[in-house]
N, C-alpha and C positions, 0 to 999 in steps of 0.2 A: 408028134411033130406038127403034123395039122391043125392040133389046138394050140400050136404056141403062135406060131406066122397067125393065126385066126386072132390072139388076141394082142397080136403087135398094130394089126390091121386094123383094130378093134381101138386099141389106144392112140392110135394117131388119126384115129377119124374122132376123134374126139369122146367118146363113146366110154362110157363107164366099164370096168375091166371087170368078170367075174372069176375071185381065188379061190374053188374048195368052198363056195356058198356064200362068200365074204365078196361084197359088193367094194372095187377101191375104185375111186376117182381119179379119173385119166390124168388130171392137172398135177397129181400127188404124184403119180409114177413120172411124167414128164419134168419134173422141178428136179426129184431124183437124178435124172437121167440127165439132168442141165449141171446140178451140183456136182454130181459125177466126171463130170465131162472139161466141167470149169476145175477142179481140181488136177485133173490128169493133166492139162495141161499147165498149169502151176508147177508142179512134177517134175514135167519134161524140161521148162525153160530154167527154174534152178538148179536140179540135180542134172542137166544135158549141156546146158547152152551155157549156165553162167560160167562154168568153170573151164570149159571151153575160149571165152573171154578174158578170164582171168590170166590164163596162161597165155596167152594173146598179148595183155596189156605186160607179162613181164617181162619179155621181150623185146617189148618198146622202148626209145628214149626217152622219153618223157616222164615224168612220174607220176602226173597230175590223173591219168586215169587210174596207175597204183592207189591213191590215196582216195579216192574212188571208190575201190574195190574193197581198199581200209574201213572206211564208214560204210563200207555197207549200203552204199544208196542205192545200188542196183536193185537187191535184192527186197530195197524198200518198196521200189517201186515196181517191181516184180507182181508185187499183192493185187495190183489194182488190174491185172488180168481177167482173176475169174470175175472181179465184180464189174470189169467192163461185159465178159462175156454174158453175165446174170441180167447185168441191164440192158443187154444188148435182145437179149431173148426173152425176157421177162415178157412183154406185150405178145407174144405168140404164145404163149402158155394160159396166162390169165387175163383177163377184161379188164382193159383199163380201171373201169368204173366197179369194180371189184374191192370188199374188205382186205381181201388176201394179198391180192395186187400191191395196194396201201400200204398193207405192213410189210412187206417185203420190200418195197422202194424206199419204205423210211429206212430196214437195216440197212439195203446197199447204200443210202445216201449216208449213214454214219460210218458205214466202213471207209468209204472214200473221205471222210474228213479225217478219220484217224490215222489212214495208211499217209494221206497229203501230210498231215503232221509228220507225221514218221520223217519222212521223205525230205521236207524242210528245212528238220531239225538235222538228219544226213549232209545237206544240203551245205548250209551253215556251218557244220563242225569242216567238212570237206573246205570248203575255202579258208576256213581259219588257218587250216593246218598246211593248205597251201602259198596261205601269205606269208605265214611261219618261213618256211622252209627257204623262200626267196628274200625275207626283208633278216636280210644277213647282220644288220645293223641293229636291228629292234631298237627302232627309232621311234616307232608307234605302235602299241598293241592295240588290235581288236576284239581281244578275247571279250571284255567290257560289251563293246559294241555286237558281237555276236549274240551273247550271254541276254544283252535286252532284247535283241531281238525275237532267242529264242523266245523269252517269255510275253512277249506280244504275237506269238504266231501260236502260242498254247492260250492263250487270253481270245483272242481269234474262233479257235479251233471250238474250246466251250460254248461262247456264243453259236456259232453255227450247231454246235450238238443240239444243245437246248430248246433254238428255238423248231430245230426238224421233231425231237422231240414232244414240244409242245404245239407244233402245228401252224407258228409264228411266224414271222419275217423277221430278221435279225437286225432293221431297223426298231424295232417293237422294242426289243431288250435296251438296243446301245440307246434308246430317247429315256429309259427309265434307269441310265446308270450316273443320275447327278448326285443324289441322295446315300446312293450304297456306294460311290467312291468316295465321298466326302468319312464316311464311316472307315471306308477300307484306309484311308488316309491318316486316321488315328489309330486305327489298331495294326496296321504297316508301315507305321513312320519310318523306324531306321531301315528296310530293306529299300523301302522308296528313295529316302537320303541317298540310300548308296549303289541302287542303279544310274541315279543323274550323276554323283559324283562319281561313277563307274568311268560312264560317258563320258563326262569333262575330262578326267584323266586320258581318258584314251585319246582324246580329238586336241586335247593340249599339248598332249606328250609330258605331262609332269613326272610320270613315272614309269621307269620298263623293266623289264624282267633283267637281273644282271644287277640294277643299280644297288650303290652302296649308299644309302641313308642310315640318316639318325631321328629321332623324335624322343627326346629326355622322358618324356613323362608318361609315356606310353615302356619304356625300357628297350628300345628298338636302337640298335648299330649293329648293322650286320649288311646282306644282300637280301635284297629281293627275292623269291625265288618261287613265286605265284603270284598274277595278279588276276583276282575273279571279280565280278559282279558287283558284289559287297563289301568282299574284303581283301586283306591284302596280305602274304606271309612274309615274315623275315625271318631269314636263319643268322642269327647273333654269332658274332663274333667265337664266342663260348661252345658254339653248334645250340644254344637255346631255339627253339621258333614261336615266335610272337605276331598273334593276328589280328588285324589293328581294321577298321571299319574306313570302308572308301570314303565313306565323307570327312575323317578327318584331315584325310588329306587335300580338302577343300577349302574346311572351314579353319583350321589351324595352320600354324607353321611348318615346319622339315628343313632339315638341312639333306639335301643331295649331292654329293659328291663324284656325278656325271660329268662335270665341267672341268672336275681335276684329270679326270682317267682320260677326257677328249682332246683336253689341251696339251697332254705330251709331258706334263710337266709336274710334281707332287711339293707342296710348300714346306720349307725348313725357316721357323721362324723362332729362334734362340736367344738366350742372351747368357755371356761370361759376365761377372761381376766382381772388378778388381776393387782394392785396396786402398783408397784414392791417397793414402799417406805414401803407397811407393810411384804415384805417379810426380815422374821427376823429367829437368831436360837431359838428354843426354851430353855426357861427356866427349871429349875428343877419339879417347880411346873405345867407349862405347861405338863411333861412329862409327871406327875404321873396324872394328871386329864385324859389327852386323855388314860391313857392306859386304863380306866376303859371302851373305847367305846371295844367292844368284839372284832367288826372286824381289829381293831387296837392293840390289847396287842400280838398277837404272832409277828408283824412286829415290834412292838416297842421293845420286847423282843431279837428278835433275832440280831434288829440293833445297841442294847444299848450294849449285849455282844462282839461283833466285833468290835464294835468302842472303846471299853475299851482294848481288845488285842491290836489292831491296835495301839494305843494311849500307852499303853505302851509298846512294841517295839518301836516305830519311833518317841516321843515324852517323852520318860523317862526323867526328871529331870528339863522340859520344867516348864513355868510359865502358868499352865494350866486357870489363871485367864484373858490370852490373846486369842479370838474368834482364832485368826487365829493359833492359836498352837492346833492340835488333830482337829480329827474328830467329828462333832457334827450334831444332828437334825435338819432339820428347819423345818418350817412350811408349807413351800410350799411343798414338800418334801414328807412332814406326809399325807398331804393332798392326795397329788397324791397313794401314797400307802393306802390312804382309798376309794379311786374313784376305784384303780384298784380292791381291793378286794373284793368291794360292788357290780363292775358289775360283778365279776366272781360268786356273791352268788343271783343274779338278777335272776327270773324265765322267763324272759322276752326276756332276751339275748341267743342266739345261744350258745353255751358254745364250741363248736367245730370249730367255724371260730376263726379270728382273734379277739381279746382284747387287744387296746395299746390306755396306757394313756400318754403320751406323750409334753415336754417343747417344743413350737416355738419358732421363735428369738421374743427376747422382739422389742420392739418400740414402737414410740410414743403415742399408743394407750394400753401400760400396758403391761405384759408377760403372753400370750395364753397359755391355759392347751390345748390340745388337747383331746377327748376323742372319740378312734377309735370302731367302734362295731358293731354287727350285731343282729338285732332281728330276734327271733324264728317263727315270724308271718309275713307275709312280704304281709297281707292286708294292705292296707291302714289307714283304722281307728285306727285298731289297733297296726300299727307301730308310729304312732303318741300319742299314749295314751302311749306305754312303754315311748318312747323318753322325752313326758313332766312328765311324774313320775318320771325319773331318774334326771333331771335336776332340778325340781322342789324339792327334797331329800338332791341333792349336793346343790344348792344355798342355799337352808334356813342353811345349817352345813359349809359355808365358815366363818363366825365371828367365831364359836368356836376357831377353828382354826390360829384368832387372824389375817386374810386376809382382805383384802376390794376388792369386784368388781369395774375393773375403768369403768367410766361413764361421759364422756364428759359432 
């Protein structure tokens, strides 16, 4: 027992320790005895205190320290304990001006660049995911702008390795990277493209996670449903997924269909194509049958009164037995002013956007009714189901009408 306190005594006087005939160097037991000591408490604060923490934060309201504890960033920066305690002591152990010293300070110095990376990169995923979580709209992603960043704080991170490595200052390196970026610039063209075009997207808001685009020639109509760095996924329509490069969506065209799904409204833009040999005026008896449809008696009303003023002003003492003397109904005509009234009484349709029923030029394929419009639901399924109810209603009530669909 007197020889152990003897060479405890012995080792913190600084004094070379004797093992069994084996001469050790106090510095070597004292680094031990520092590693030792730097790890135990590594130890105690992960395995004691973080989880202690953890349970702490889940009990909170907030969630922002949850997501936290998610990445990991505590436990990143956890690491930089024992090399603060290694640096901390390191100068009581060894001579500054020491080889050993030296190299010991370069590893702590690279441990702390790599655990600072760590931590960073924690850092960044942590706020992504807490922008996530509140930008309930995903109205701007920064997954893009994270994503550069990480790769500038790992771009970063090298340089500093390197030049503690090589004994440098890290301006040394960045004055000698005109020549090897110009290099990196040819042989990383499209990742470079599509970190900037990452960025753009992100800080424009051209595209977010949800949207429904199309790009023809890429084979892309589908959603969104990853936007990275580079690239971008689409899951088709089909459940296909198609990964298309960020910079196309810079350098080329797209169609997005955010501005359908925002504005409350989904377009229905059709056209009936009648017969033009049964477009005829109507008869008396035609009139009085259609007025009895409801949605038709105050238009037949109000056009039967005006075309009788009209007709007698500008047709007084005319041979009203000839079509082309005075104003009269026709069927095409009656038709159209039942299409437009029907969608304006449709539960189906936007009642606030546009409604226009509308004559194209006739040719050889009959004279198009157009029917312009917007439904109030602008899901998929269920823009489909107004769209065939409403043509399904008009088709079956074009014979009353006394019309024919042409049909090759």
């Amino acid at each position: 027992m007197d020889s152990f306190f003897s060479s405890i005594a012995t080792l913190w006087a600084g004094d070379d320790v004797l093992v069994r005939g084996f001469s050790i160097p106090a510095y070597t037991i004292k680094l031990a005895v520092l590693l030792l000591v730097a790890f135990v408490v590594h130890e105690v604060v992960v395995r004691l205190l973080l989880p202690v923490l953890k349970n702490f934060s889940l009990r909170t309201a907030t969630h922002l320290d949850d997501i936290i504890f998610d990445r990991h960033l505590i436990h990143r920066a956890a690491h930089m304990i024992p090399a603060l305690i290694i640096y901390s002591y390191l100068p009581h152990i060894l001579a500054t001006e020491t080889e050993e010293y030296a190299l010991l300070r370069k590893v702590v110095d690279l441990y702390f660049v790599l655990v600072s990376l760590a931590v960073f990169d924690a850092l960044l995923s942590a706020i992504r995911d807490f922008y996530d979580e509140h930008n309930k709209t995903g109205k701007v992603s920064i997954n893009g702008v994270v994503q550069a960043l990480k790769i500038i704080g790992t771009f970063v991170a090298i340089i500093f390795a390197v030049s503690l490595l090589a004994g440098k200052s890290p301006l040394y390196f960045v004055s000698g990277l005109g020549a090897f970026t110009a290099v990196l610039m040819l042989i990383f063209k499209d990742p470079l493209l599509g970190l900037v075009a990452g960025v753009q997207l992100s800080t424009m808001d051209l595209v977010r996670k949800s949207d429904w685009i199309e790009i023809p020639k890429h084979g892309a109509d589908g959603e969104v449903v990853d936007i990275s760095l580079t690239t971008i996924r689409v899951q088709n329509w089909d459940k296909t997924i198609v990964s298309i490069p960020a910079y196309e969506f810079v350098s080329s065209s797209f169609k997005n269909w955010r501005g359908m799904s925002e504005s409350g409204g989904r377009r229905i833009k059709r056209s009936m194509r009648f017969k033009i040999s049964t477009v005829h005026f109507l008869s008396d008896e035609e009139i009085e049958r259609l007025r009895k449809i409801k949605l038709l008696a105050p238009y037949i009303d109000a056009k039967l009164a005006e075309m009788s003023k009209f007709n007698e002003e500008e047709f007084s003492g005319s041979d009203m037995s000839i079509m082309a003397n005075g104003k009269r109904l026709t069927n095409i005509g009656t038709f159209r002013a039942y299409c437009d009234a029907y969608l304006h009484k449709h539960p189906g349709i936007n009642q606030n956007m546009t409604i226009i029923v509308r004559h194209l030029e006739p040719a050889e394929t009959g004279l198009p009714l157009e029917l312009y419009m917007f439904t109030s639901d602008t899901r998929w399924a269920e823009y489909e189901n107004v769209q065939a109810d409403i043509f399904d209603h008009l088709l079956s009530l074009v014979p009353e009408f006394g019309l024919e669909i042409y049909q090759r």
